[in-house]
Each structure stands twice: as C-alpha cells, then as structure tokens.
C-alpha positions, 0 to 999 in steps of 0.5 A: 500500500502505497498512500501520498502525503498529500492525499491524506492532507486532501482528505483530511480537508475534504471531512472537515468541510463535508464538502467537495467543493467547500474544500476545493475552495478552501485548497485552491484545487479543482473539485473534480482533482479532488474528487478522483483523487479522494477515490483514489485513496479509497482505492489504494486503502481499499474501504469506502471512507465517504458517503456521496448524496446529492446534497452533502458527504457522509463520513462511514466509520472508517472514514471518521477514524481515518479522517480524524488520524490524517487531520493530526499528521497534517497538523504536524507535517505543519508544524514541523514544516514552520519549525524548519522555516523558522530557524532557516529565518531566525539564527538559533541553536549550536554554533561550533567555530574553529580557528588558529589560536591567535587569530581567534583570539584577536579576531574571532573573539570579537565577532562571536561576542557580537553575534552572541549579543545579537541573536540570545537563541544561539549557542557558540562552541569555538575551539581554538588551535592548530590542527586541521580541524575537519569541519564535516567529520567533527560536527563544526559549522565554521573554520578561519583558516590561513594559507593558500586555497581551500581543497576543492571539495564540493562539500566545503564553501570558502571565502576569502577575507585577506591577504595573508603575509608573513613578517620577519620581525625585530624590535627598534632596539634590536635593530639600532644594536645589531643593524638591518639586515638587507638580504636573506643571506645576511641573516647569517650575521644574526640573532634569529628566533627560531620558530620550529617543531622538528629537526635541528635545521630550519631554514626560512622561506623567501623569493628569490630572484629565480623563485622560492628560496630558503635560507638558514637561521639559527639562534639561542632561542627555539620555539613551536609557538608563533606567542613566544617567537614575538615576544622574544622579538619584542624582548629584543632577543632577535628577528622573528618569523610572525604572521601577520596578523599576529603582529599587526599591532605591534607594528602599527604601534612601532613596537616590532619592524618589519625586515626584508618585506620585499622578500616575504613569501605569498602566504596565501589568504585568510579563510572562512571555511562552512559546509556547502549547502543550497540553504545554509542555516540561520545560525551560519549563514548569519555569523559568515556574513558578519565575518565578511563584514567586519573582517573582509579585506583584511584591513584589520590585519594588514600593515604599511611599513615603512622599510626599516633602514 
C-alpha cells in the first residue's frame, strides 16, 4: 500500500468541510482533482471512507477514524514544516567555530561576542588551535583558516577575507644594536628566533630572484609557538618569523619592524571555511556574513611599513 502525503492532507480537508467543493475552495484545487483523487485513496486503502448524496458527504466509520488520524499528521507535517522555516529565518541553536589560536583570539573573539549579543537563541562552541580541524567529520559549522586555497571539495564553501603575509620581525632596539639586515643571506650575521617543531635545521622561506628560496637561521632561542617567537622579538632577543596578523599591532604601534618585506613569501589568504549547502542555516549563514563584514579585506590585519633602514 502505497498512500501520498498529500492525499491524506486532501482528505483530511475534504471531512472537515463535508464538502467537495467547500474544500476545493478552501485548497485552491479543482473539485473534480479532488474528487478522483479522494477515490483514489479509497482505492489504494481499499474501504469506502465517504458517503456521496446529492446534497452533502457522509463520513462511514472508517472514514471518521481515518479522517480524524490524517487531520493530526497534517497538523504536524505543519508544524514541523514552520519549525524548519523558522530557524532557516531566525539564527538559533549550536554554533561550533574553529580557528588558529591567535587569530581567534584577536579576531574571532570579537565577532562571536557580537553575534552572541545579537541573536540570545544561539549557542557558540569555538575551539581554538592548530590542527586541521575537519569541519564535516567533527560536527563544526565554521573554520578561519590561513594559507593558500581551500581543497576543492564540493562539500566545503570558502571565502576569502585577506591577504595573508608573513613578517620577519625585530624590535627598534634590536635593530639600532645589531643593524638591518638587507638580504636573506645576511641573516647569517644574526640573532634569529627560531620558530620550529622538528629537526635541528630550519631554514626560512623567501623569493628569490629565480623563485622560492630558503635560507638558514639559527639562534639561542627555539620555539613551536608563533606567542613566544614575538615576544622574544619584542624582548629584543632577535628577528622573528610572525604572521601577520599576529603582529599587526605591534607594528602599527612601532613596537616590532618589519625586515626584508620585499622578500616575504605569498602566504596565501585568510579563510572562512562552512559546509556547502543550497540553504545554509540561520545560525551560519548569519555569523559568515558578519565575518565578511567586519573582517573582509583584511584591513584589520594588514600593515604599511615603512622599510626599516
């Protein structure tokens, strides 16, 4: 037996109105459609749900029964369908965000806080760190990611919001010391943070005049942590490898410089990374429009240095 939605919903309609054409009317469906298709469900049913007399319908027994059975489903087809309608419209429910540590420290922060303000429905879980999260598998809704373009897969959707560069970065007291550095090469000559996870040899990205070069550094300090690698630099311990995001402040307050910036590798863009989807729910769809908002552009992580001599 194979009974459509649909027709019970007609039915359904057809006894409350005792009436062909009084539910045609309410429906906005030919009474003749709706005629052939409530005998069509006595068909596929298999017993005679409706008397038919010339001036009004009767309901048999198992009409009343099945009228009254198919009126409730309607009712909660009804309010499942407004339910899904309504979070599509108003962002509700769980949001779950993921980012690298300092970027979603200093800029992720601040658009959850606004959005958590606007909208007291939603709850947000972010998680910050340095892993690769993935967003399906893992059940999140939004990752901030840096680098070069995302995978192509089609269950992911990207949109970038800056330019991402890397700095090489030392304090004025540390330049006034030990002197700028004017090439790669001459980094030889100094005090390097160096910023690594492995191996004993690390060796920087830079162009070259024939394309990416790397060039080795060493020095008394060694670190996993882009937090400490500026601190250092800020300390005046050396020259530091730093995103830029993670020292636009400094420089913009004159607190680190920033070297052989016509050096500096494409460090590709920054990211705001959600599922694919036709309908993206209230929840994201709200908090990626914000992100591309306040944050696209980049402006609030990209700095104009002067070239430090």
């Amino acid at each position: 037996m194979n009974v459509r939605m649909e027709d019970m919903r007609l039915f359904a309609k057809v006894a409350e109105a005792r009436s062909f054409t009084g539910a045609a009317r309410a429906l906005g469906v030919p009474k003749q459609t709706l005629s052939r298709r409530v005998a069509e469900l006595e068909d596929v049913l298999g017993t005679q749900l409706l008397v038919r007399t010339t001036r009004r319908l009767h309901l048999t027994d198992a009409g009343a029964a099945y009228a009254a059975r198919c009126s409730e489903i309607a009712r909660l087809a009804e309010e499942a369908n407004a339910a899904v309608r309504e979070t599509c419209e108003t962002p509700r429910g769980l949001l779950r965000i993921t980012a690298d540590p300092h970027f979603g420290e200093t800029f992720v922060g601040p658009l959850v806080i606004e959005h958590v303000r606007a909208w007291p429905e939603v709850r947000v879980d972010v998680v910050l760190t340095r892993r690769r999260v993935e967003l399906i598998e893992e059940g999140f809704d939004v990752a901030f990611r840096v680098g070069h373009v995302p995978d192509g897969s089609t269950a992911l959707s990207a949109t970038r919001l800056g330019a991402a560069r890397v700095r090489y970065c030392a304090s004025p007291a540390y330049l006034a010391r030990r002197g700028v550095p004017k090439t790669p090469e001459q980094l030889a000559q100094h005090e390097c943070v160096v910023l690594t996870s492995e191996g004993p040899v690390v060796r920087w990205p830079f162009r070259g005049a024939k394309g990416p070069t790397t060039i080795t550094v060493d020095g008394r300090l060694r670190t996993n942590g882009f937090e400490m690698s500026r601190a250092a630099a800020l300390a005046g311990l050396g020259i530091a490898i730093v995103p830029e995001y993670a020292c636009a402040e400094d420089l913009r307050a004159g607190k680190l410089r920033s070297v052989l910036d016509e050096f500096a590798i494409d460090a590709g863009g920054v990211w705001i990374v959600f599922a694919s989807a036709r309908y993206l729910s209230a929840r994201v769809r709200s908090f990626v429009d914000l992100a591309v908002e306040r944050l696209g552009g980049g402006a609030a992580w990209s700095v104009r240095t002067k070239r430090a001599r």
